[in-house]
N, C-alpha and C positions, 0 to 999 in steps of 0.2 A: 661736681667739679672736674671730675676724671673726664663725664663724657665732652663739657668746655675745653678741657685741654686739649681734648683725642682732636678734637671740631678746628680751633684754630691750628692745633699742628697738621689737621687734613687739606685747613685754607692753604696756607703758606707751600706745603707742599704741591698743591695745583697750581698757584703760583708760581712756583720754581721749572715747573716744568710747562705752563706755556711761556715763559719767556725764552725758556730754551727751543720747543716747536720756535718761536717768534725768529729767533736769532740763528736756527738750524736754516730752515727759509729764505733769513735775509743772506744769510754767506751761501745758499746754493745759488740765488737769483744773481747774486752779482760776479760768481761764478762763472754763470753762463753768458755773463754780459762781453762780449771781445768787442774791443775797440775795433773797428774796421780798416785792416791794411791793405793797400793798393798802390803797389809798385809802378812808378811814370817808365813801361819799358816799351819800347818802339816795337811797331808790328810790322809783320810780311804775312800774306794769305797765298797760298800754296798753288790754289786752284788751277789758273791758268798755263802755270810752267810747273808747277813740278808737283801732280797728282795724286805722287806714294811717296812724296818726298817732305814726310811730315816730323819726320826727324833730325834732317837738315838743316830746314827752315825755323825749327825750334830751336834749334842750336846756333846755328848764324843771328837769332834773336837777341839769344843770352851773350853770345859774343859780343854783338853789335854795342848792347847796352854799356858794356865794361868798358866802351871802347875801340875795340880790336874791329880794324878796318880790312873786311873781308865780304866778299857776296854769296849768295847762295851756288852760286854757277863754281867756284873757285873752291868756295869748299866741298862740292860731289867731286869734280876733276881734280881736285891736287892731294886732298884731305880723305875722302872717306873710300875705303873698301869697297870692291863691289865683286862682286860674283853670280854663278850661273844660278839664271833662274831655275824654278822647278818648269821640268819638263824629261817627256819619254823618252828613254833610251831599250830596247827591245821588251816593250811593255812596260818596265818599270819606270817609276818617276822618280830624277833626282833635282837635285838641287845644292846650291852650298848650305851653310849653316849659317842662320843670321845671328849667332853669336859671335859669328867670327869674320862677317859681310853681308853689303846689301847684295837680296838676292833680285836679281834684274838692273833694271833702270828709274830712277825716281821721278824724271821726266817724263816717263810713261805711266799710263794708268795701268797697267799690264805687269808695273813692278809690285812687291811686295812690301817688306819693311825688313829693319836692323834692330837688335838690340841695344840693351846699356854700353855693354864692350867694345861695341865698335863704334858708338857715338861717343865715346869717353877720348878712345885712339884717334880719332877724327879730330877732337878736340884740344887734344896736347900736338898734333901734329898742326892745327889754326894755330894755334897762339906761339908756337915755336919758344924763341928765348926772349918774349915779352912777360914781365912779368906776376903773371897769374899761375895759379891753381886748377888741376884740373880733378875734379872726385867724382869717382862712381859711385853711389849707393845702395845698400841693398837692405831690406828687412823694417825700415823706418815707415812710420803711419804716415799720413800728411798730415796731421797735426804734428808728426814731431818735426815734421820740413819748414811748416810754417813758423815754428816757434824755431828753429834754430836757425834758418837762411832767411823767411820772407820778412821777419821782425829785425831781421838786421838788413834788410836791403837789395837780399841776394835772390834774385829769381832762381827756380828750378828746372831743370825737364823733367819731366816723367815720361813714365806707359801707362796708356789706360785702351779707352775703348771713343770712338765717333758718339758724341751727344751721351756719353755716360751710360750709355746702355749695356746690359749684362755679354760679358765675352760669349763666344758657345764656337763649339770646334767646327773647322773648318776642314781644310784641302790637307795632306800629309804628305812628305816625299823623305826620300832616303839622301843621308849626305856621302857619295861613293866612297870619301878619303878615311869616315871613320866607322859606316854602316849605320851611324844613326840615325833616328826613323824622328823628324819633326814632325810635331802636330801644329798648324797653324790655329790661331785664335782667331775671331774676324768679331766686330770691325775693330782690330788692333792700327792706335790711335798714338800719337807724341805731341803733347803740349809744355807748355809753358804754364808752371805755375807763376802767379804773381800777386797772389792776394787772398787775403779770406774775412768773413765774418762769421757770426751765432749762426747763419743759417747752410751759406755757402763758400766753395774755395771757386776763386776766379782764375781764368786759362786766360793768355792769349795761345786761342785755336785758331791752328794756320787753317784750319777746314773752314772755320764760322767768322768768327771777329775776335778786335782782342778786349780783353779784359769781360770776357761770358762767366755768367755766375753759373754753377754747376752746383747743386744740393750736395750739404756734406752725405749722405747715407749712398748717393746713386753714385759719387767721385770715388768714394772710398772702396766700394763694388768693385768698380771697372780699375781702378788699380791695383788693388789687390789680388786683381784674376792676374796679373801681369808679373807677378811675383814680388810686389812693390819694388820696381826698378827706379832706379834716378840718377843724376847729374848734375852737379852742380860746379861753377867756376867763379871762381873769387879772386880778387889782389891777392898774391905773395905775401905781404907783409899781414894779411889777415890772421 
């Protein structure tokens, strides 16, 4: 009788725990399931006019969407910072600091790129006293972008890299006014979040087209090499 008992409590007990394997499975499976969001935001491709001016155009993007009646030509000359490209002064190479300007011209393929800081300032000086929001972000995944701005509506910029590929150091110059030595990244990249699924986040990339699906593993690389930098502008009353 003892071993019948041992028997059915060993049943029962196999039973408790595949149904648990069962139901472990079914809440990771529907876990992984994201509904697919895809933001209706208007696009500009960079190419023609303005070849390092991948941060502008992602910006005038995000504007455009909310909006704020402005072009890309208006926001380099009214809006955004620019400063000396790198180049030699008796051997040394300087340059401004792209946290603090664009270094060169974005019309040119000869310019560089700007950071978060100066797309943010560029951004509250577009929208002047209309009322939106302007936020720089810093330290957040793209999953936590998508889940707080793209699920409520709000496109993002980022930093990443041209087609998601791995950053790797580039050119270096000295900024005169504070000695600091930049290391440039290449091919550093400014898109426009606007969407994700289970497998990918989608860009409009002023380089390629809009709405590019980019793999979560290869996006999240090339962002993260970038310091996870971002931008985002939203209604006021948000």
């Amino acid at each position: 009788m003892k071993k019948i008992g041992s028997f059915i409590i060993l049943l029962a007990f196999a039973a408790f725990v595949g149904m648990a394997v069962y139901w472990c499975a079914y809440d990771a499976a529907t876990t992984r399931t994201t509904l697919p969001i895809l933001l209706n935001v208007p696009y500009i491709n960079q190419r023609a006019d303005y070849p390092t001016g991948c941060e502008s155009v992602s910006a005038v993007t995000a504007l455009r969407y909310l909006g704020v009646d402005i072009s890309v030509d208006t926001f380099i000359d009214d809006c955004l910072d620019i400063g000396a490209p790198p180049h030699y002064e008796d051997g040394i190479r300087y340059g401004c600091d792209p946290y603090e300007a664009f270094p060169g011209d974005p019309r040119s393929s000869k310019g560089y790129g700007c950071f978060s800081p100066v797309i943010e300032r560029a951004c509250i000086r577009a929208v002047g006293t209309q009322p939106y929001t302007v936020e720089r972000l810093s330290g957040l995944t793209l999953d936590d972008l998508c889940i707080r701005y793209i699920k409520n509506g709000i496109p993002v910029i980022v930093w990443a890299t041209i087609d998601m590929t791995a950053p790797s150091p580039g050119s270096t110059w000295i900024v005169r006014e504070t000695g600091r030595t930049i290391q440039w990244m290449t091919p550093m990249h400014c898109l426009l979040l606007v969407g994700y699924d289970d497998e990918n986040y989608y860009f409009n990339d002023p380089w390629r087209d809009a709405a590019v699906a980019y793999s979560r593993t290869d996006s999240a690389a090339a962002y993260d090499g970038f310091g996870r930098q971002a931008v985002v502008i939203y209604p006021a009353d948000v």
